[in-house]
SEROTOR-45891 format. One line per field, with one value per residue: z, y, x of N, C-alpha, C, O, CB in turn; residue number from 1; chain. Coordinates in steps of 0.2 Angstrom, whole numbers, plus 5000, padded with zeros to 4 digits. Glycine has a CB too. Layout:
n_Z = Z,...
n_Y = Y,...
n_X = X,...
ca_Z = Z,...
ca_Y = Y,...
ca_X = X,...
c_Z = Z,...
c_Y = Y,...
c_X = X,...
o_Z = Z,...
o_Y = Y,...
o_X = X,...
cb_Z = Z,...
cb_Y = Y,...
cb_X = X,...
k = NUM,...
c = A,...
This chain:
n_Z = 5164,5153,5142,5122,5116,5105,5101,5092,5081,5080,5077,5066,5057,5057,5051,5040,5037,5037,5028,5015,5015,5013,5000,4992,4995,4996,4987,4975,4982,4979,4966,4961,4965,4959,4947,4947,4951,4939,4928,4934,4934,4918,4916,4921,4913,4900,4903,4907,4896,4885,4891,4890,4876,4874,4882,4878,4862,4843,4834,4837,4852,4861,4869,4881,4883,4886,4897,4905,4906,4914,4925,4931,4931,4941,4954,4955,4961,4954,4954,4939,4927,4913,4901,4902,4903,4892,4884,4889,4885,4869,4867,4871,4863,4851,4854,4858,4842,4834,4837,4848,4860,4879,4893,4907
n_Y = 5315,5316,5303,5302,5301,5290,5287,5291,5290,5276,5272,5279,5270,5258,5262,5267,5252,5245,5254,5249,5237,5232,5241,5234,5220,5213,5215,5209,5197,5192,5194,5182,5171,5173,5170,5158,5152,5155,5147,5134,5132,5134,5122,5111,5115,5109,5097,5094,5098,5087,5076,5074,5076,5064,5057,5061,5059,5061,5072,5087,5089,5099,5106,5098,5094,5107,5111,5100,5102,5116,5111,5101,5111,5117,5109,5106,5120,5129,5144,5151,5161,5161,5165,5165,5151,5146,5154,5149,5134,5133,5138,5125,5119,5122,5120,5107,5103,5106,5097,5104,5102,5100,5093,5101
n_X = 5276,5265,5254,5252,5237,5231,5219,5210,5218,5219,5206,5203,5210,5205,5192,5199,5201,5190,5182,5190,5187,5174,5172,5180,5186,5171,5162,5171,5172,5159,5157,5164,5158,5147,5152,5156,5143,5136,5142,5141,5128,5126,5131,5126,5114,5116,5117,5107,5099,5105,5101,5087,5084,5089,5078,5065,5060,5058,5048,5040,5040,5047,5040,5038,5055,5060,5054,5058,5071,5070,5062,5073,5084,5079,5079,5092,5094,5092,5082,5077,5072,5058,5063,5077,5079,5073,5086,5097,5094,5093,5106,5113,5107,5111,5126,5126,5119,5129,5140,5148,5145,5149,5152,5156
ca_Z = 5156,5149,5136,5120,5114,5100,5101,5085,5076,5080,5076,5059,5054,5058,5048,5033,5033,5035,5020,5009,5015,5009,4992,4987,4992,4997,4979,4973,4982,4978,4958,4960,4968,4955,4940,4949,4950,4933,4928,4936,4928,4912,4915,4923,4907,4895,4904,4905,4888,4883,4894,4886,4870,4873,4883,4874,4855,4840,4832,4843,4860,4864,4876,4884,4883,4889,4903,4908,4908,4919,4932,4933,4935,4948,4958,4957,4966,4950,4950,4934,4923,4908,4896,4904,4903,4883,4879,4891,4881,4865,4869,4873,4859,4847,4853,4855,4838,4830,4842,4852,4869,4883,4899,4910
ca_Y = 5316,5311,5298,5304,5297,5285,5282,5295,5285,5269,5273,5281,5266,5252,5265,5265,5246,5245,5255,5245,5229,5235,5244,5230,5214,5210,5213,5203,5188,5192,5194,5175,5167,5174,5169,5152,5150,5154,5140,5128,5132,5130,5116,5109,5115,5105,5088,5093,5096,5082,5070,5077,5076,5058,5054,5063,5057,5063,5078,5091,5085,5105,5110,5092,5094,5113,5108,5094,5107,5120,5104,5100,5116,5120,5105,5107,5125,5138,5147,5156,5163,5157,5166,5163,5144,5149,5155,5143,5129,5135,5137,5120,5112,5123,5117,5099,5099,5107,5093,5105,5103,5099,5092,5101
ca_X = 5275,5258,5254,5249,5230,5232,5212,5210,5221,5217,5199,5203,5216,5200,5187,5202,5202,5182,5180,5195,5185,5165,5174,5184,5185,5166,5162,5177,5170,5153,5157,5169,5152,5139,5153,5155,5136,5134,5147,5138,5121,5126,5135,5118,5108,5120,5118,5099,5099,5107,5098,5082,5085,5090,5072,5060,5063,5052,5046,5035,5042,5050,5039,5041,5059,5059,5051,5060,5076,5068,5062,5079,5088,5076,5078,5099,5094,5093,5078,5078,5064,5057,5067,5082,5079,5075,5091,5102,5092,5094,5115,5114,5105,5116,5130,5125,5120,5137,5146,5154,5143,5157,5148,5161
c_Z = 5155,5143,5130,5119,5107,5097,5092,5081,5075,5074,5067,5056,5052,5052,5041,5029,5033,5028,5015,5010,5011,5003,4988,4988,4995,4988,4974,4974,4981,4970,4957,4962,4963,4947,4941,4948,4943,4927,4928,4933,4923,4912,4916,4918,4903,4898,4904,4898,4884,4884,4892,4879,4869,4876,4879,4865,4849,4839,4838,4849,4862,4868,4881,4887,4888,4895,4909,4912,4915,4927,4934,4934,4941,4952,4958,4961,4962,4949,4945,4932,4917,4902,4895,4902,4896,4882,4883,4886,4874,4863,4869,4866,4853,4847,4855,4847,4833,4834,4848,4860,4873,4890,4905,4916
c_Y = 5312,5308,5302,5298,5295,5284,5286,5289,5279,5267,5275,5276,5261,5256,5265,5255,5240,5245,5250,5237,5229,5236,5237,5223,5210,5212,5206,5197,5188,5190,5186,5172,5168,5170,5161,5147,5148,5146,5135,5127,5130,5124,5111,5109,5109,5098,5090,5091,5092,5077,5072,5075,5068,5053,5056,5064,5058,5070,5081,5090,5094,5106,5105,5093,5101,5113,5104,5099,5112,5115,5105,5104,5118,5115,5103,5115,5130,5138,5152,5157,5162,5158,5165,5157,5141,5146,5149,5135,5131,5137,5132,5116,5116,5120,5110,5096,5100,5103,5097,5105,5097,5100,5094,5106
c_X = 5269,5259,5251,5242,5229,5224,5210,5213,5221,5211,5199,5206,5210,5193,5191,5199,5194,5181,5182,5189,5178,5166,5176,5184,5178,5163,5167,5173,5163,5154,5159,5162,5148,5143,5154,5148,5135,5135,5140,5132,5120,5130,5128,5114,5111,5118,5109,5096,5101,5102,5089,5080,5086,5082,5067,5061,5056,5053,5041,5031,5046,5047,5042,5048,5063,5058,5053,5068,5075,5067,5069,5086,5086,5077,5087,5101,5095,5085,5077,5072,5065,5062,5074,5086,5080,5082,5096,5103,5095,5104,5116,5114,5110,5122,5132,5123,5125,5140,5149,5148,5148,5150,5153,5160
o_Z = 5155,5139,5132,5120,5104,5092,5087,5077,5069,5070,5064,5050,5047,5048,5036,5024,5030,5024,5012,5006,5006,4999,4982,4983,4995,4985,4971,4969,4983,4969,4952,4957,4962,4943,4937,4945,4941,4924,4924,4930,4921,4906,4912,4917,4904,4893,4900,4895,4878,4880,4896,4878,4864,4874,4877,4863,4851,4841,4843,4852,4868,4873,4885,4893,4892,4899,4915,4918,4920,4932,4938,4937,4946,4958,4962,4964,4963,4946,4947,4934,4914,4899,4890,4901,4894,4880,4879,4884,4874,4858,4867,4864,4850,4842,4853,4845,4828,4836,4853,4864,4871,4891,4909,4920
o_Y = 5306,5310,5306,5292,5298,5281,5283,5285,5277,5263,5272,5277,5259,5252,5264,5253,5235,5241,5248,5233,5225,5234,5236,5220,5204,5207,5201,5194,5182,5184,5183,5168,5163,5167,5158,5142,5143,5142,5132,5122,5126,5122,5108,5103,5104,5094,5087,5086,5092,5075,5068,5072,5065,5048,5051,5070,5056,5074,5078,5091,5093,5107,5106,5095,5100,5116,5105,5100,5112,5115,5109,5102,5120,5118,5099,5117,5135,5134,5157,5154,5161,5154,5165,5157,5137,5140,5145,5131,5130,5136,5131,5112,5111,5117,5107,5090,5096,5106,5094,5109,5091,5104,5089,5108
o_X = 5268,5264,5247,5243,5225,5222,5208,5210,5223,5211,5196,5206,5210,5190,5187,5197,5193,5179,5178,5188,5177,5161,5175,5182,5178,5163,5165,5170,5161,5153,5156,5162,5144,5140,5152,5147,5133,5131,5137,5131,5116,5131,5125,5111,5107,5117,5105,5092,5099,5099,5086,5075,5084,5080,5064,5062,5050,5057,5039,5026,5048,5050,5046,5048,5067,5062,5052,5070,5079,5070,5071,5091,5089,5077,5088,5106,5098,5081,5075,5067,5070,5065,5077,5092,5083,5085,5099,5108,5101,5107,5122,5117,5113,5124,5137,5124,5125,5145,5152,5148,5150,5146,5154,5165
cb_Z = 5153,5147,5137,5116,5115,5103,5109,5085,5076,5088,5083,5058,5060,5069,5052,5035,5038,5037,5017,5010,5023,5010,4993,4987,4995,5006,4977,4979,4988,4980,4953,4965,4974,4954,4936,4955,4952,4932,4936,4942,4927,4907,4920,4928,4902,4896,4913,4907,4885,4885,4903,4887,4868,4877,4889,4877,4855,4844,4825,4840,4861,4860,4878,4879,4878,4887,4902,4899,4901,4917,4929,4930,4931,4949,4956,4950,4972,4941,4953,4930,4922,4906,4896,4908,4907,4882,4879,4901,4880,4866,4874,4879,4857,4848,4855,4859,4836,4828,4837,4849,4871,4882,4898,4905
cb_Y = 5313,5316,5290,5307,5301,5277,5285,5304,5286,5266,5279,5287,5263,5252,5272,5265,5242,5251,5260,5244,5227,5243,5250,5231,5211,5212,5220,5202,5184,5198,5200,5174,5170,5186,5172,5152,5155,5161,5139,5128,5137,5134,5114,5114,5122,5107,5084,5099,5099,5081,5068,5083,5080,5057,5053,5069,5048,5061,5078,5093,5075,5111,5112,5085,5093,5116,5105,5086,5111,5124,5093,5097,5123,5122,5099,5105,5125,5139,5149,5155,5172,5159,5170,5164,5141,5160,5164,5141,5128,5140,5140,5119,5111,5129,5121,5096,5099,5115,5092,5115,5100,5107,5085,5102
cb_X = 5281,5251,5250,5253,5225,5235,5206,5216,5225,5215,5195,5206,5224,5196,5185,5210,5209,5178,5183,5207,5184,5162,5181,5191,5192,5162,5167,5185,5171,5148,5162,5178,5149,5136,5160,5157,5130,5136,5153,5137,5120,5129,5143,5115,5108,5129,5124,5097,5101,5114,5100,5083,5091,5096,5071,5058,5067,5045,5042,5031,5050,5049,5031,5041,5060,5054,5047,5061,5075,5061,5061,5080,5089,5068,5073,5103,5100,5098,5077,5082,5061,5050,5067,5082,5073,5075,5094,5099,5083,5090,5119,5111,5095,5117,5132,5120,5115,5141,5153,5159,5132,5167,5145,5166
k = 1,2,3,4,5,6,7,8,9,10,11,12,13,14,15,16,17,18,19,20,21,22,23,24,25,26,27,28,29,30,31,32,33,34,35,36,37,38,39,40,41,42,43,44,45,46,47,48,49,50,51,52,53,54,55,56,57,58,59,60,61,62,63,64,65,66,67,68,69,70,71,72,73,74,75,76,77,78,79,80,81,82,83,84,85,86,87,88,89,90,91,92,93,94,95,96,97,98,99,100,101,102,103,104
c = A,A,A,A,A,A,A,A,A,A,A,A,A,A,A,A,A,A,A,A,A,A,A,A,A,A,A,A,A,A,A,A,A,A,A,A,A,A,A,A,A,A,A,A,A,A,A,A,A,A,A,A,A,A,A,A,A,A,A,A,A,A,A,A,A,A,A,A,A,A,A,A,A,A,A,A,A,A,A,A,A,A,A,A,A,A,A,A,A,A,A,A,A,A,A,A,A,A,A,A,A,A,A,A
């Protein structure tokens, strides 16, 4: 009595759980990584912005301050672009100057 050959089916079972792995969960933990980063970013801005605001005092110190921001996200590992650093600033000083900035 011969064996039958499993190799078909093995090979198709490994090429299912390929796919489900590519499709689903290397996404998954790519998206949980990029929302984690982001996290951190803004939490990064917030204390920049804060500690900014506290050394550079006076009227028409923005760019100074701006500046000081971008330094310091780049040198905790975000490279971002100008606009980006903009609006992150701008979320921050908003919400440090209504109270609600949460250094968290």
């Amino acid at each position: 009595m011969e064996g039958i050959d499993l190799t078909p089916i093995i090979n198709a079972v490994i090429m299912l759980i390929t796919v489900i792995i590519t499709a689903f969960l290397i996404p998954w933990i790519k998206s949980k990584t990029t929302e984690s980063q982001q996290c951190s970013m803004i939490s990064w801005a917030r204390i920049a912005v804060a500690a900014a605001e506290q050394i550079f005092t006076g009227d028409g110190r923005g760019e100074e301050k701006k500046q000081y921001v971008q330094n310091f996200l780049e040198e905790h590992g975000f490279k971002i672009d100008e606009a980006s650093v903009s609006n992150l600033i701008e979320a921050a000083v908003q919400e440090l100057k209504s109270g609600k900035l949460t250094l968290k």
